[in-house]
N, C-alpha and C positions, 0 to 999 in steps of 0.2 A: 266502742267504735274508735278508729283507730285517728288520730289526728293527721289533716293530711297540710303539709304546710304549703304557701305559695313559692316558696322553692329550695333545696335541698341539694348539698353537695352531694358528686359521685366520690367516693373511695376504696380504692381497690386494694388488693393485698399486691400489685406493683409499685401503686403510689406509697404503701405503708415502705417496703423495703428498699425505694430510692431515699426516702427520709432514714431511714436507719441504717442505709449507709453510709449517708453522711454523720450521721451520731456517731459512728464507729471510724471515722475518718479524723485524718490531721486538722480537719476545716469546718468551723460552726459557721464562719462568717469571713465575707473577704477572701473566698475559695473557688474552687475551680468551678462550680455549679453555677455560680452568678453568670458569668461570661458565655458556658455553655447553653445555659436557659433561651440570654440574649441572643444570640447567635440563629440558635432553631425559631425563634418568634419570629427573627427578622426575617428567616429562610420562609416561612408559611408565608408571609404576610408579603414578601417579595417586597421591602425596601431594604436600603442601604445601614441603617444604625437602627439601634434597638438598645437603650439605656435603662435597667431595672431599676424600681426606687420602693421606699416601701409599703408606700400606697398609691391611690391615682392622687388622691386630692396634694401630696407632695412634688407628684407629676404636672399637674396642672401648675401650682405654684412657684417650679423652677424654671416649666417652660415657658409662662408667661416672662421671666425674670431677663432669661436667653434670649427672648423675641423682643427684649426694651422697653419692658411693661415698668412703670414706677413712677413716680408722683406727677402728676401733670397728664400721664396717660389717660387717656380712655378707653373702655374694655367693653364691648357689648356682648349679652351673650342670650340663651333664651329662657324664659321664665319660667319653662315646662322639664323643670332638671332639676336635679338633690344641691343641694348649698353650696357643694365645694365648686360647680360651673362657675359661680358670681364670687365667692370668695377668695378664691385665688387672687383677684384682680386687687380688691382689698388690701389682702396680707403685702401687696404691693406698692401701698400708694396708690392705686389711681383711683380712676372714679368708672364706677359700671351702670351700665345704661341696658336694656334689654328689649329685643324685637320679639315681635307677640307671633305664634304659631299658627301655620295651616292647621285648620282643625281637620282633614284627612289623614295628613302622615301624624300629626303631631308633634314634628320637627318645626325648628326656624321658618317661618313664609319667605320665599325667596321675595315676593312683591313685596308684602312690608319691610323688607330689609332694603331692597331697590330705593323706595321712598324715603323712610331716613333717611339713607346716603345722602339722596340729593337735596333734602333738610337739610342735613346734618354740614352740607357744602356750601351752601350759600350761609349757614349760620358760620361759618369757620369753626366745626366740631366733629370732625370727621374721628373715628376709633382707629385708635393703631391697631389694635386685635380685635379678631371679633372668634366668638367661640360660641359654634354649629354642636348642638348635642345629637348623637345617633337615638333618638330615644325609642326603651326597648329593644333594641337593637337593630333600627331601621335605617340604614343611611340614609346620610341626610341628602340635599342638592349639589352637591360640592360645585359639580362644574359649574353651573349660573354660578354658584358664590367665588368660585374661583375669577369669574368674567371680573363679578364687578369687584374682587381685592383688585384688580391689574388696573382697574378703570378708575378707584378710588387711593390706591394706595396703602390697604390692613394688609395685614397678616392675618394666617387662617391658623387658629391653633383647634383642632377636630377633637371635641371630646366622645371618644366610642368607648365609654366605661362600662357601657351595654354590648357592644359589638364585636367583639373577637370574633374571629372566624368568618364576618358579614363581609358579602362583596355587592362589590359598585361598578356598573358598566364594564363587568366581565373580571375585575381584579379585584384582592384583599381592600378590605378598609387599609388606612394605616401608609398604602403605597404612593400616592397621588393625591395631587390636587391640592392637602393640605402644607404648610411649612412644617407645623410638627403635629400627632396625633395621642392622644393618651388612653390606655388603657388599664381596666381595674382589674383583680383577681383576687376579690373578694370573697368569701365563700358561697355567698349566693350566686355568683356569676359565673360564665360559660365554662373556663380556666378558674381553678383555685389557684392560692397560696398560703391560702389561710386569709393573710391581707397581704395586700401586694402589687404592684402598679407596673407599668412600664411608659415610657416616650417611644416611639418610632419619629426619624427622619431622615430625609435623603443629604440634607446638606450637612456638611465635614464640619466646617464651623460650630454651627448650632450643636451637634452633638459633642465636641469637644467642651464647649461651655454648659451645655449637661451635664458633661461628666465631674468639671469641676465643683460646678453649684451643690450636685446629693454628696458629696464629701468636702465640706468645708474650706469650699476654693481651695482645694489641696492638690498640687503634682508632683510626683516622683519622674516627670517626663522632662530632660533638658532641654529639650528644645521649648519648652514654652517655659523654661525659666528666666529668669532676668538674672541672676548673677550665678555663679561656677559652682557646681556642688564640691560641697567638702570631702563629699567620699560615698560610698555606696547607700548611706544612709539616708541621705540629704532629700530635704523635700520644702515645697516652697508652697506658702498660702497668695495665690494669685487675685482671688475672691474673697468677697464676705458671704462662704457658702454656709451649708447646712449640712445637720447628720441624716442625711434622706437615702441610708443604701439598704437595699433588699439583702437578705440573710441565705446561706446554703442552703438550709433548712428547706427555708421558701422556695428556694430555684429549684431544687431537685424535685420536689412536690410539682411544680409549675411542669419544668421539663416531663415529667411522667404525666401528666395532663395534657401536655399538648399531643403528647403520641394518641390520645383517643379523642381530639379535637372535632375529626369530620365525623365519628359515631356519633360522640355528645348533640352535634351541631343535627345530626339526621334525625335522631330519635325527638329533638325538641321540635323539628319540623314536621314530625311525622304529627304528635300530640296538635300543631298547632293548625296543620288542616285538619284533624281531626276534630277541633274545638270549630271549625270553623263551619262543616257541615252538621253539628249538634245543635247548635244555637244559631240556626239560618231562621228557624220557621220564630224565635223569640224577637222579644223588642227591647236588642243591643244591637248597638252598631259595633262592629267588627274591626280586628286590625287592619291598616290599608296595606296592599298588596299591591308591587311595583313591578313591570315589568322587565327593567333594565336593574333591577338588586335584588340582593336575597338577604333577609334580616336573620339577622343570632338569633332572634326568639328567646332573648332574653327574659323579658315578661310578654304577658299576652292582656293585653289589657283594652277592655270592653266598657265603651259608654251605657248606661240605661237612656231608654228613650225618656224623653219630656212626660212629666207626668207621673211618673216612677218615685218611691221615695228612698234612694240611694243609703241614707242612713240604714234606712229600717233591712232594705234584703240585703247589705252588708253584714249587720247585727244576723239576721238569720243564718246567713254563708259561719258564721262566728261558733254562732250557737249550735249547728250541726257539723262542730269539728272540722271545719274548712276554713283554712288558715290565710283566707284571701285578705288582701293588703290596697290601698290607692298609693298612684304615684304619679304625677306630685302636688301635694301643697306647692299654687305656685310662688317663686320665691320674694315675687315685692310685695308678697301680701304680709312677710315678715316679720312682727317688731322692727326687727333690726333693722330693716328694708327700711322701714315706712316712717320710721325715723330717720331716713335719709331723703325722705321727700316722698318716695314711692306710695300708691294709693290705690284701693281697689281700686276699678273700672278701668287701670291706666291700658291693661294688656285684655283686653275680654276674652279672646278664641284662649287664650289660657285658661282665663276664668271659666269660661263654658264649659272647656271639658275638664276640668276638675270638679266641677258641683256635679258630673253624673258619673265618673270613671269608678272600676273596681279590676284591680286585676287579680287575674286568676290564677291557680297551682299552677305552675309548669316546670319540670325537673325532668331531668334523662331518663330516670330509673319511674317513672308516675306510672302507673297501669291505667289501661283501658277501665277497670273497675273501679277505679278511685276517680278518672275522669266522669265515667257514668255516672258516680253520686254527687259529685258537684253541680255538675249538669242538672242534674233534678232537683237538686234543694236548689238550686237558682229557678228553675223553674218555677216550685211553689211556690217562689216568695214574690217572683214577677205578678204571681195570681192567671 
């Protein structure tokens, strides 16, 4: 029986021959590919900038840097995301704090964030950034969260490491609302590059300080140097950046991914109402469906009802070859967290749906017949 994983790159014989033309090219890295990648992401996604890095969690870490994020900052973000959401803020100096999730979408609570705030105002502890996860590939509230950056004063750094392709009130993630947005292209994710990251954003500035942060505060641009180049060679370190830049390799891969962006994106919606009328008559709650967005469908991930032992028909989902996975351990439950003061109970609707979640196969290329037997051994094991 054939092992079916919880999700699985597409790769074509056009993806393999953009890669191998770059192998056969003057350009492994720092080549024409990187720029053109950028370019076409930014075109999809209908913003202004579009700065590749080598992964998201680099992404997040520069953009926090660009947005003013460092010692003294504070960073909120939400507790129902992979490490690199809070860690970024970290690798920064500051200090990160985290608002606890609508258990519908499974994003940020826009009320609990509302509340903070105005904690957080009268305490004199208001976050310069706060960082909204698309999780699963859901967008998240932006505009409320947009309301209250303007009312309180954050910047909105949008992590959609889940969400390429996903739109919000009629437009791309990535275009609006946020200051800056990050995405991943992981091999799990909607867009490969193997690994691979990118920032979107509309403001000139911020992407300039982008660009210098993923290469080592370095310009070869006079105009943002401070003394007279010597000669054609001449390059000046502006910053204390980093080696954070994406490879030909990756872009060409990226770039030939994006060209099958709305198939990948159809066929994961097609599976994901599909999963949705299979397990209507069982006892899991469902992903939420919004009427003003449409989710990547990055994962499909299903609560069991109360009562259920979440261990055990995960163990079963295992045991008959089905590669289902939870996400996420939420992140102050930690060590590392919880040595920073963090404590169970702090966040519950995080807690809640982490002790019943499991998420299931979903991949472009899954069959109807590999969904049917998942569907079933989840069945059996519901009893």
């Amino acid at each position: 029986m054939a092992f079916i994983p919880y999700s699985r790159q597409q790769i074509t014989d056009d993806d393999i021959a953009a890669v191998t033309a770059v192998l056969r090219s003057e350009f492994l890295t720092q080549g024409p590919a990187v720029p053109a990648f950028e370019r076409a992401f930014a075109d999809v996604h209908q913003v202004k900038h579009a700065i590749a890095v080598g992964n998201a969690t680099e992404g997040l870490h520069i953009a926090c840097l660009a947005l003013g994020v460092g010692p003294g900052a504070r960073v909120w973000t939400s507790p129902n995301s992979f490490l690199a959401s809070a860690n970024c803020a970290l690798y920064c100096g500051a200090t990160i704090d985290f608002v606890d999730i609508d258990p519908h979408t499974r994003n940020m609570s826009v009320v609990a964030l509302a509340a903070k705030l105005e904690a957080a105002r009268t305490a004199g502890t208001l976050p310069q950034v706060v960082i909204p996860v698309d999780f699963a590939g859901l967008p998240t509230d932006l505009r409320e969260i947009r309301t209250l950056a303007d009312r309180y004063g954050f910047r909105i750094l949008q992590d959609a490491s889940h969400a390429t392709g996903a739109r919000y009130l009629g437009a791309p993630v990535g275009s609006a609302w946020a200051d800056a947005t990050v995405f991943s292209f992981h091999a799990v994710k909607i867009v490969t590059t193997a690994e691979g990251g990118l920032v979107t954003t509309q403001d000139d500035a911020l992407a300039r300080e982008l660009q210098l942060l993923r290469s080592h505060g370095m310009t070869r641009d006079a105009a943002l140097m401070d003394g007279t180049p010597d000669g054609p060679w001449y390059y000046e370190q502006q910053r204390l950046g980093y080696n954070f830049r994406m490879t030909d390799l990756q872009a060409a891969l990226g770039l030939s991914q994006l060209k099958r962006l709305d198939d990948m994106h159809a066929k994961r919606a097609a599976r994901a109402e599909r999963y949705d009328a299979l397990l209507a008559d069982l006892p899991v709650k469902r992903p939420a469906r919004l009427a003003d967005r449409v989710s990547a469908w990055h994962l499909y991930a299903i609560e069991l009802s109360r009562g259920h032992d979440r261990r055990a028909v995960f163990e079963a989902l295992r045991a008959a070859e089905i590669g289902v996975n939870v996400h996420y351990i939420p992140i102050h439950t930690q060590p590392h967290y919880q040595r920073l003061g963090f404590k169970r109970g702090d966040f519950p609707a995080a807690e809640a749906y982490y002790a019943q979640a499991i998420s299931l196969p979903l991949f472009p290329e899954m069959t109807e017949a590999e969904q049917d037997r998942v569907v079933a051994v989840l069945r059996a094991a519901l009893g």
